[in-house]
Structure formats: structure tokens, C-alpha cells
N, C-alpha and C positions, 0 to 999 in steps of 0.2 A: 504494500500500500504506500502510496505516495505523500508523505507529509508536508504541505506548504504550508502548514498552520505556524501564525508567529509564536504561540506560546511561549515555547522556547529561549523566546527572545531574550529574559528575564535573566536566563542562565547561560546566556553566550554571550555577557558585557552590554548590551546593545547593539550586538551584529546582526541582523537578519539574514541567516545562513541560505535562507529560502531563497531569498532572491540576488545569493551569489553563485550559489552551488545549481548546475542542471548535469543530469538531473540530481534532483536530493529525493533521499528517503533518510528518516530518524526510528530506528526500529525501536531504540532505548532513548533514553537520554542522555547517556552515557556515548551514546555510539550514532556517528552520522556514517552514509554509504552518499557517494557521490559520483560521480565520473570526472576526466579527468581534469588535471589542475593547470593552474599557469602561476605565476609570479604573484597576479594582485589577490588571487584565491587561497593562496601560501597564505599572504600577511592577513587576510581575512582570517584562516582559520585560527591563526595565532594571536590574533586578537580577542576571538571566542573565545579563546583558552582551552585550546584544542591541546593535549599533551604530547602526544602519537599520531603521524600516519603512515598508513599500510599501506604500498602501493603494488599494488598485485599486474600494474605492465609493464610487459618488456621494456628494453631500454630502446628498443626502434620505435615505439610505439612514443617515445617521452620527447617534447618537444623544446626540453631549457635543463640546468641541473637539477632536479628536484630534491635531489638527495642535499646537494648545498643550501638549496634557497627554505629548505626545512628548518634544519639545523641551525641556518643563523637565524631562522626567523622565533628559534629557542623552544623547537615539540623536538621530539625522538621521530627517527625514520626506522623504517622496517620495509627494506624490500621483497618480494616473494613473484618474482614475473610467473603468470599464466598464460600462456599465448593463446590460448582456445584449448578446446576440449579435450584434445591428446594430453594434456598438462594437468586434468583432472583426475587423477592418481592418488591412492590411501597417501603414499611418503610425502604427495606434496602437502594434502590436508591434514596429514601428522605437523607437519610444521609448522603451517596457517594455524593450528592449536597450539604451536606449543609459544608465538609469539602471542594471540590472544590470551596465555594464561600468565605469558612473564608480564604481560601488560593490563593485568584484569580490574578492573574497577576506575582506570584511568579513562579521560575523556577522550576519544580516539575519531578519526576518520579512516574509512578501508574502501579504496579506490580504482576502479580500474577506469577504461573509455567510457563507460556505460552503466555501471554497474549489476552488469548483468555474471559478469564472473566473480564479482564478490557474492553476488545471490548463488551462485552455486557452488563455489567453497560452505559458505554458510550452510547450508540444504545438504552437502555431503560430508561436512564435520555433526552437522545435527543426526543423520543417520546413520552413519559409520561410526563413530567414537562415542557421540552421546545415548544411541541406541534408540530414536524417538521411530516412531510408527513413520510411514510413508508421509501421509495427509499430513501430519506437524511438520517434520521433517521441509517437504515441499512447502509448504507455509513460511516455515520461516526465513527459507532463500526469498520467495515473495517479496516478506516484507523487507528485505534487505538486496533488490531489484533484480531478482530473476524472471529474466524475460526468456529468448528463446534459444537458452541450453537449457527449457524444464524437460524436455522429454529427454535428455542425453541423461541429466540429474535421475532423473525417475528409472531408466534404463541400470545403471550404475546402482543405485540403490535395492535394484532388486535384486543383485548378484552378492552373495554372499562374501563377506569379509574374510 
């Protein structure tokens, strides 16, 4: 589900992430999913008081240094490239967990072009590692923008670990 709702606002300084970030989804509060970033969207997020972000594309896919313009802009980087669906593998979503869990309760963005491959890390960490049923599992990439890797996600998920 797509949150453009300001609520939010209260707890990201006065940024209104909604109408910097396309697309946004806010599955937590905690946790924004966006696509991807540039320079003025950096200093936005680190204004919010963003701590983390997770940038799950490749480096041909990145258009500036992101990994620098993070860093000085004072959050933690975490790279993890997904290039499409061949990359959608247990070792790679063992890792995508094991950065979500050195970094858990901090206020984070996880990011690709679209965020349609953070929805499906999300949706195969929830079904692989967390053990949730199909239907939740699939939900919760959803709400964290899985668009159209859900049938490759829902394939993968039915194949035993």
C-alpha cells in the first residue's frame, strides 16, 4: 500500500518525505521503501533523521556516489545490489536479514529503482527465514512495493527451503 499520508511528518523534522521520495511506501514508521535516490533526496533523508540506507542496486544502475553522499550526509550505508530476479536467492536474503537485524529499530530507508525488489526481499525474508504463511508473507513485500516480481516471489516461496 502506498502511503502519501503527511502524518508522519511530525516524526521526520518537518520533511515531507511524500512528496520527495517516488515512489514512497512507509510500511513502519521506522522504515520508508522508496526508489531511487539523487543528491537532494540524500540530504532530505538526513534531515528526516533517517539513520540507514539500504541500497539494494547495482552500481550501473546508480547515477552519483551514493555511498559518499550518505555518509557525509551522517546515516550508515549498506549496500546489497539485486539486479532482478536471478539475485533473488536464500544467501542473498540471509544477508538483506542479517543487515536488517544489525540495524533493527533504527530509522532506515531500503531502496532500489522502484521499489519493487525491496518488496521482494521483504516477501522472501518474511517467508523463508520468518516462516509467515504465503498470503502475509506476499502482503508484506506489498506493503513494502512489490509490484511485478509477485509471481516470481510467490513461485520461490512455494519451493521448499
Amino acid at each position: 500500500m502506498q502511503d502519501n499520508d503527511t502524518t508522519n511528518n511530525n516524526n521526520d523534522n518537518g520533511v515531507v518525505l511524500s512528496e520527495v521520495l517516488t515512489p514512497y511506501y512507509r510500511p513502519t514508521e521506522q522504515t520508508i521503501v522508496c526508489g531511487a535516490l539523487d543528491e537532494d533526496k540524500v540530504q532530505a533523508l538526513a534531515d528526516a533523521g533517517v539513520e540507514l540506507v539500504i541500497n539494494l542496486q547495482p552500481e550501473e544502475e546508480l547515477s552519483f556516489d551514493e555511498a559518499s553522499a550518505v555518509t557525509q550526509a551522517g546515516m550508515a550505508y549498506a549496500s546489497l545490489p539485486i539486479s532482478g530476479e536471478h539475485d533473488l536467492k536464500q544467501l542473498v536474503i540471509l544477508e538483506f536479514d542479517k543487515i536488517l537485524r544489525q540495524y533493527h529499530g533504527k530509522k532506515m530507508v531500503i531502496h532500489c529503482k522502484s521499489g519493487n525488489r525491496v518488496g521482494a526481499a521483504i516477501a522472501l525474508r518474511a517467508g523463508w527465514l520468518r516462516g509467515r504463511k504465503m498470503d502475509t508473507a506476499l502482503e508484506r513485500g506489498q506493503q513494502h512495493g512489490l509490484t511485478r516480481l509477485q509471481d516470481v516471489v510467490h513461485q520461490r516461496l512455494l519451493v521448499p527451503r
